[in-house]
C-alpha positions in Angstrom: 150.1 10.0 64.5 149.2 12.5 61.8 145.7 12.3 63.1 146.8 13.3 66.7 148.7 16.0 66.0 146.0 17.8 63.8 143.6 17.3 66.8 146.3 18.9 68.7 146.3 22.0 66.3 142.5 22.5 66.1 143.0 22.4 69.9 145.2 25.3 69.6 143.3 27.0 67.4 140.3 27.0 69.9 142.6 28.8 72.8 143.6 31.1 70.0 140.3 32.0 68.7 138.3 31.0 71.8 139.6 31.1 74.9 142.4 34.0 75.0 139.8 36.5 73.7 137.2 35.1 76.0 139.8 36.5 78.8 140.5 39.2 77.3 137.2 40.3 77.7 136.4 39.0 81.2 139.3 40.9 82.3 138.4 44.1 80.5 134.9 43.4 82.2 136.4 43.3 86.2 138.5 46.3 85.5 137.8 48.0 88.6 138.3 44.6 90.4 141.8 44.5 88.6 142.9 48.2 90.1 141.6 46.8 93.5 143.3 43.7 93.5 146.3 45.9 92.4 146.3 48.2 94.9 145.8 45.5 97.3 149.2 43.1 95.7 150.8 46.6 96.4 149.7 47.2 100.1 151.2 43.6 100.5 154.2 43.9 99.1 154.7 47.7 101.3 153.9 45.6 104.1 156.1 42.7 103.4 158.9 44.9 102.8 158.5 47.4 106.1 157.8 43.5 108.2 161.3 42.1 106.7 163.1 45.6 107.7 161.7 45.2 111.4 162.7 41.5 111.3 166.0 42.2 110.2 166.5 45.2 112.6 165.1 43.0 115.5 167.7 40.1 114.7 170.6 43.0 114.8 169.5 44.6 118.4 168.9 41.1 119.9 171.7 39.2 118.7 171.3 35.8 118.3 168.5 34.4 121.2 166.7 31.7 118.5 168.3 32.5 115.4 166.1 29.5 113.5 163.1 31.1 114.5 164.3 34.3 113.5 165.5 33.0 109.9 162.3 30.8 109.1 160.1 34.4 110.0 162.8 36.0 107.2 162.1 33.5 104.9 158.2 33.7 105.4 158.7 37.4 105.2 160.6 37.0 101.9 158.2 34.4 100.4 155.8 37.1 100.8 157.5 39.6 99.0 158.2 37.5 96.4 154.5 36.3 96.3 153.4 39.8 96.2 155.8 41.1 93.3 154.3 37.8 91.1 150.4 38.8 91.6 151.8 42.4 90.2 153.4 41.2 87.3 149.9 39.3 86.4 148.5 42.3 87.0 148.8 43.6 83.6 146.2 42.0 81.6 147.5 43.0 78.0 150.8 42.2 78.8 149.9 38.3 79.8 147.7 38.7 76.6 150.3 38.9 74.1 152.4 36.2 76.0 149.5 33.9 75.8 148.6 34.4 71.9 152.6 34.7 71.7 153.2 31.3 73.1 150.3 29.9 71.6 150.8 31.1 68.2 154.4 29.8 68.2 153.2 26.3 69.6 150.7 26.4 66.5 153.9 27.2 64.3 155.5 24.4 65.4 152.7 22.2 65.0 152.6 23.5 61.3 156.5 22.8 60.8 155.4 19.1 62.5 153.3 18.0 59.6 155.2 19.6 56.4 158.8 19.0 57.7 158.6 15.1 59.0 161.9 14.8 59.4 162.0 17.2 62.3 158.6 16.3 63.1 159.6 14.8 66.8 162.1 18.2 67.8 159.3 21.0 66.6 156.3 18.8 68.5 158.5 18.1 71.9 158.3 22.4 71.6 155.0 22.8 70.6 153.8 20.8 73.8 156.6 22.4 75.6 154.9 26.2 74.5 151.7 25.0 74.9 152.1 24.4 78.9 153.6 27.5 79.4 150.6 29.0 77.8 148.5 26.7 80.2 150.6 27.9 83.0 149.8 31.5 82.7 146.0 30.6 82.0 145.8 29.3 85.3 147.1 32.1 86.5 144.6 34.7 85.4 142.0 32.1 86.4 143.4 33.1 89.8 143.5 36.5 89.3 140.0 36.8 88.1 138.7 34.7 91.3 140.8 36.9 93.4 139.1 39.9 91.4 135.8 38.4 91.7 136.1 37.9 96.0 137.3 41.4 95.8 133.7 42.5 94.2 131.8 40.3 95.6 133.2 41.8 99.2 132.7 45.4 98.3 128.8 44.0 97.3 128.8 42.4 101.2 129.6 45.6 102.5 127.3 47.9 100.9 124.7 45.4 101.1 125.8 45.9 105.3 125.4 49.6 105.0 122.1 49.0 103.4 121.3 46.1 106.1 122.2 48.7 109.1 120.2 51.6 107.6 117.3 49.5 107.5 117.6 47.5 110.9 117.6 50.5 112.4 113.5 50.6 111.8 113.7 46.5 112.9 113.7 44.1 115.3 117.2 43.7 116.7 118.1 41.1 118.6 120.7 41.2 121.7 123.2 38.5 123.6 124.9 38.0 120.8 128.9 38.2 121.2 131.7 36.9 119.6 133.8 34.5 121.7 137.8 34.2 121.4 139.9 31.6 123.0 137.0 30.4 125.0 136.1 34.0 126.0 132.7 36.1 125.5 133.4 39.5 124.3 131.0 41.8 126.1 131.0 45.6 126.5 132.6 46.8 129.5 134.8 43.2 130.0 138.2 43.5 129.4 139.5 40.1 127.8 143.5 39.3 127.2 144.7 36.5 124.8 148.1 35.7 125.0 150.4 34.8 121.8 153.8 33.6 121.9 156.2 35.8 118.9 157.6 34.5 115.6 155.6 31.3 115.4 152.3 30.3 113.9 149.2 30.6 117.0 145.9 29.0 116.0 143.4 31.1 117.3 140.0 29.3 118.2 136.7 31.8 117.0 133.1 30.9 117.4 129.8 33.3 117.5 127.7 32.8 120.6 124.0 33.2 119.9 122.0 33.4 123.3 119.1 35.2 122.2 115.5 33.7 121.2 115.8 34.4 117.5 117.9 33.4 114.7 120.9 36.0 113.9 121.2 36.3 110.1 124.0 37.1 108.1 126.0 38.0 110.7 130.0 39.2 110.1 132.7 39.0 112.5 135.7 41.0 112.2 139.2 41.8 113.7 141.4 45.1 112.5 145.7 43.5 113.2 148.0 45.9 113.2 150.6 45.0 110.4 152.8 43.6 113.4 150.9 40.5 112.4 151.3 37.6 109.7 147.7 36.4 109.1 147.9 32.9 107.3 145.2 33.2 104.0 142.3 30.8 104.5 139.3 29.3 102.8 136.6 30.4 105.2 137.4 33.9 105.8 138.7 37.5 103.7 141.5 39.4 104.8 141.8 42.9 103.7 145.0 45.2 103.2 144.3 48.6 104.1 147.1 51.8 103.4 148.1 52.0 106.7 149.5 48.1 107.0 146.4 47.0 109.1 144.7 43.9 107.8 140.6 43.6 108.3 139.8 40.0 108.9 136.3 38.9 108.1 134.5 35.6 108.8 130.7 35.4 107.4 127.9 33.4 108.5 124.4 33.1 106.6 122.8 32.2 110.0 123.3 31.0 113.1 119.9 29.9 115.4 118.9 30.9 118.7 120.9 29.5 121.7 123.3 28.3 119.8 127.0 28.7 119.6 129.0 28.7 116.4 132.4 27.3 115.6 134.4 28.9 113.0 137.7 27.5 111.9 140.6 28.9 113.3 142.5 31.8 112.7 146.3 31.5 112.1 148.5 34.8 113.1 151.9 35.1 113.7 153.0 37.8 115.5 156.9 39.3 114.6 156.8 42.0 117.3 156.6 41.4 121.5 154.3 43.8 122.8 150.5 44.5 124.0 147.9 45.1 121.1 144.5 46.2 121.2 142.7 44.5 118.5 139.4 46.3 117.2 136.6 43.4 117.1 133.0 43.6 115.3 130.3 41.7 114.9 127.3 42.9 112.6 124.2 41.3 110.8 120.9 42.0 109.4 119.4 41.9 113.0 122.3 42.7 115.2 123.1 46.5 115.9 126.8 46.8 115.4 129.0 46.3 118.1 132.6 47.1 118.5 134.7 46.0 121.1 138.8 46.2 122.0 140.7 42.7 123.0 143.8 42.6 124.3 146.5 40.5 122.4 149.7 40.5 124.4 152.8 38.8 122.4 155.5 37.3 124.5 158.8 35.3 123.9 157.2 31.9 124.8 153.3 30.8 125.8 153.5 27.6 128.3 150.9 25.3 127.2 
């Protein structure tokens, strides 16, 4: 027994004198990546806020139609706040310091009053473990925070490497008939295309890139602008982006994709809180793809037949 818990303290001593200053300076290292991903939490919770005000006004000027729909969007809506107002209080990296040498420190102590004071060995370990987790707790979330930080640098690096990629395409080969396809439709210039999405619930939009040309596209980006009148659902496989105005940039990436070949990306899931007609700014770009923008329409009704 006496031999576990000194095990236990030397493990506490590493996260003292190991691990919390190895954070510490990771942390101090993504700085900039820290005020980004601050800014951003903020642009979310502004958003989430100004989303649950239209929500709320819209349940008040329509009465009571499908009030469960309308309470599970507040809820959403609410969860999002709340998620947003966490990520900010993380945000402070030498506040969650001193918490975490705080916590662990006083786990340590209690460790220490373990093996002098036996006879209230059981009460002080039950709290040392009890501290310890906590501590572990908050750990994991700056792990998060420094992979969020990190996706947000490693995007700014994607796009100036894309402004570098289009300066020097420009002297290239580019390659043509390659279109982004939505729903089963090809985006082309000059076609207007109209996807329709029912309001307040979750549509899974199907996205693929068509490649019809005789070369291989490479590192090619897709991209939709939603207004803020749209919930987009986080995902694995593609970035969303906050900008000050409420819209959200959604990016999907693709290292290659070969010639006459269409690819399938995993769905997108928006839900729309607002009934109306959108225009929805779509790009595509890659290393040997000119840029191409084009304008889809998303109309949002009460209810989509399927």
């Amino acid at each position: 027994m006496e031999t576990a818990i000194s095990l236990y303290g030397y493990l506490l001593i590493t996260f003292l004198g190991v691990i919390v200053p190895l954070f510490g300076i990771l942390l101090s290292l993504f700085r900039q990546g820290l005020i980004e991903l601050t800014t951003q939490a903020e642009r979310e919770k502004t958003n989430s806020t100004k989303n649950l005000r239209e929500q709320l006004k819209k349940q008040s000027e329509e009465g009571q139609p499908n009030i469960n729909d309308i309470k599970k969007s507040i809820r959403e809506l609410t969860h999002s706040l709340k998620t947003a107002e966490k990520k900010l209080s993380y945000l402070n990296p030498k506040k969650q310091l001193l918490r975490l040498f705080a916590l662990l420190f006083l786990s340590f102590f209690a460790v220490l009053v373990a093996i002098l004071h036996k006879q209230s060995a059981w009460f002080a370990l039950v709290l040392s473990i009890l501290l310890f987790f906590l501590a572990l707790y908050i750990l994991w979330k700056l792990l998060q925070i420094l992979v969020d930080v990190k996706s947000i640098i490693d995007g700014k690096k994607g796009e100036l490497e894309s402004k570098v990629v289009e300066l020097l395409s420009s002297s290239s080969t580019l390659i043509e008939n390659v279109h982004p396809v939505i729903e089963g439709n090809v985006i082309k210039d000059g076609e207007e295309v109209t996807i329709n999405l029912s309001v307040d619930i979750i549509n899974e939009i199907k996205i693929s890139i068509s490649n019809n040309a005789k070369m291989m596209a490479k590192k090619v980006e897709l991209g939709f602008i939603f207004p803020r009148e749209f919930i987009i659902e986080k995902g694995p496989s593609y970035t969303i982006y906050n900008d000050e105005d409420g819209t959200q940039i959604v990016r999907y990436h693709a290292d290659e994709i070969q010639a006459q070949t269409r690819l399938v990306l995993p769905k997108l899931n928006i839900k729309p809180i607002k009934k109306d007609a959108f225009k929805v700014q779509t790009f595509i770009k890659a290393e040997n793809i000119k840029s191409k923008y084009y304008l889809v329409q998303f109309n949002v009704e009460e209810d989509i037949p399927f």
